[in-house]
SELUM-463441 format. One record per residue (C-alpha): residue in one letter; x, y negated, z negated. Coordinates in steps of 0.25 Angstrom, whole numbers, plus 5000, padded with zeros to 4 digits. Each point is the difference from the previous one (the first is absolute). Layout:
A,X,Y,Z
...
This chain:
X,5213,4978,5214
X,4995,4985,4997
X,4986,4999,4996
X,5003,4992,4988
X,4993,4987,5006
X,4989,5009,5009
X,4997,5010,4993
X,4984,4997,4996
X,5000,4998,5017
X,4993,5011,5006
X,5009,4999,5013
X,5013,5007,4992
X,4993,5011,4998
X,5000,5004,5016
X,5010,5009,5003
X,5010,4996,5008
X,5009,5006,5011
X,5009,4991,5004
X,5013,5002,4995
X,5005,4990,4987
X,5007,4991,5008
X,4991,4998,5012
X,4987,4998,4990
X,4996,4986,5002
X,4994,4992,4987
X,4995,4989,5002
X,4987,4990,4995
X,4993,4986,5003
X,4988,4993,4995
X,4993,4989,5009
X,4991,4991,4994
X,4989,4997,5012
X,4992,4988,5004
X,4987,5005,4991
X,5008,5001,4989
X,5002,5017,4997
X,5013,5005,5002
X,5006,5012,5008
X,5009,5008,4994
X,5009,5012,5010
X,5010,5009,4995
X,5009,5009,5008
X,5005,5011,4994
X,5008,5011,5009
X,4988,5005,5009
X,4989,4994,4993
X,4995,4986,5001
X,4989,4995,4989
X,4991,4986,5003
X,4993,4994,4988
X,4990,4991,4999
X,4995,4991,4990
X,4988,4987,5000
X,5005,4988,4995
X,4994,5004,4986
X,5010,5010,5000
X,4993,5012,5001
X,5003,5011,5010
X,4990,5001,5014
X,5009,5009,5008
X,5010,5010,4999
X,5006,5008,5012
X,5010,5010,5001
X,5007,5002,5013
X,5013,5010,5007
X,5010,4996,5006
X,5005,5009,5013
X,5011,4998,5008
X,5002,4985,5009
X,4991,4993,4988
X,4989,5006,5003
X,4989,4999,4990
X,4985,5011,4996
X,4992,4995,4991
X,4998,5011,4991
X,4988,4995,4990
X,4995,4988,4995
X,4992,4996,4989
X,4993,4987,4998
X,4988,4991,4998
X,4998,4994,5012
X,4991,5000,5008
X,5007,4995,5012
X,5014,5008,5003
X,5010,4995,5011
X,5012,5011,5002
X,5010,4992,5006
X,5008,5002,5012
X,5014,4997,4991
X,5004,4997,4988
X,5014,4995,4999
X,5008,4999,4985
X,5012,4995,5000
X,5003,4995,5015
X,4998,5016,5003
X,4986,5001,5010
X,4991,5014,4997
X,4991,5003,5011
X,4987,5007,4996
X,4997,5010,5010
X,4991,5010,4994
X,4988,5003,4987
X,5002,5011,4995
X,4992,5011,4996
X,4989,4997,4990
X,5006,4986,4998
X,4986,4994,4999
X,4993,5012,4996
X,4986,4998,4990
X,5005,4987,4999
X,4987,4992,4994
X,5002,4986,5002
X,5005,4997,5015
X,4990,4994,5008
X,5010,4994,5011
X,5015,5005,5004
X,5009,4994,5012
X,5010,5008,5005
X,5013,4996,5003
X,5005,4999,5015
X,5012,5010,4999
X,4991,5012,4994
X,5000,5011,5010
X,4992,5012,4991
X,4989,5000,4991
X,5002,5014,4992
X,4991,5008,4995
X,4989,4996,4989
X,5006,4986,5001
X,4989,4992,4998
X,4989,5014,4998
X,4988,4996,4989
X,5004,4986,5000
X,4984,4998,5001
X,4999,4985,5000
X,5010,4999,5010
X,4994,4992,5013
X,5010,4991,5007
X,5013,5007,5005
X,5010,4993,5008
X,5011,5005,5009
X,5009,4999,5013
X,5003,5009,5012
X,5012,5004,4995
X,4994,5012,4992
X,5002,5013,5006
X,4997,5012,4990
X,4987,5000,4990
X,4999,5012,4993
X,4989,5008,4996
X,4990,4993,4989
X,5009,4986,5001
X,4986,4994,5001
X,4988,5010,4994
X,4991,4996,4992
X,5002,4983,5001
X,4988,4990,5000
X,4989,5005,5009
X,5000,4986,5005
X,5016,4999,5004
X,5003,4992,5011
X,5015,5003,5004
X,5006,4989,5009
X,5012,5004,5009
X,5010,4990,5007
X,5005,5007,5010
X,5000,5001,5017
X,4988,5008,5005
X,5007,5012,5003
X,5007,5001,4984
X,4986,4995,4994
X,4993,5013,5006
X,5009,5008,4994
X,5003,4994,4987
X,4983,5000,5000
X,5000,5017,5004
X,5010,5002,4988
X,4993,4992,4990
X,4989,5008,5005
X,5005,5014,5000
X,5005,4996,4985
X,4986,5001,4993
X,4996,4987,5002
X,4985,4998,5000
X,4993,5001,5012
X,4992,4985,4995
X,5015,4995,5001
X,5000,4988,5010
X,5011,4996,5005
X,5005,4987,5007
X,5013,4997,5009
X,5006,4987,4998
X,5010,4993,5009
């Protein structure tokens, strides 16, 4: 057991069940054009993405599974931001993680959020993902999702607007999903080509 250089990182504390020599370790930090930095670790099944503004203090911290083929769930996500993009991929160390699902509660209370954009590869929206997220009003997705679950989108902004790229035939039901998932009834929603 190493933890000697990560042990006040909250990722080694996931469980892991991959066995010791299959557990992949590994980390980068990215230093983007406004100046913050990105910093992702890989731990066995876990992969954790750290944010910091370019006066070093931390915005954004998500936590994500990783399943079998590099498949990623964002798990939770903690942050001051008012705008959140979850990404298609996130790639550390030449290896490319596709972000297909949010999990449950991932967003869940979340006070701040006013804005989210989600990635082209998600495919579900678990339960609670984004419930009492109240000042939430601009949501953004692709017809790639197939599976909201119950709640994902109770209790947002009154005066959410949900935009959805997507073919006629995926954008009404992508738009009867949203709606079956608590979404308010004053939710407008808008295809984009």
């Amino acid at each position: 057991n190493d933890d000697s250089s990560e042990s006040d990182n909250p990722i080694t504390k996931t469980k892991l069940s991959a066995s010791k020599s299959s557990i992949i370790k590994a980390s980068q930090t990215t230093t983007n054009s406004d100046g913050s930095t990105t910093n992702i670790v890989v731990n066995g099944t876990a992969l954790s993405a750290t944010v910091k503004n370019a006066s070093g203090e931390t915005v954004s911290t998500s936590k994500y599974s990783i399943s079998a083929n590099n498949k990623l769930t964002l798990k939770s996500i903690e942050t001051t931001q008012k705008s959140v993009t979850i990404p298609a991929t996130v790639t550390v160390e030449g290896r490319k993680y596709s972000v297909t699902s949010i999990g449950a509660s991932a967003f869940k209370g979340n006070k701040t959020i006013t804005s989210v954009s989600i990635g082209k590869n998600v495919k579900t929206i678990g339960a609670n993902a984004f419930n009492k997220c109240k000042k939430l009003k601009s949501i953004k997705l692709t017809g790639k999702v197939t599976s909201v679950k119950k709640n994902a989108f109770k209790n947002i902004s009154k005066n959410a607007t949900i935009r959805i790229k997507a073919n006629s035939k995926n954008y009404k039901s992508i738009k009867s999903l949203i709606k079956k998932s608590g979404a308010p009834s004053s939710t407008k929603y808008k295809r984009v080509k």
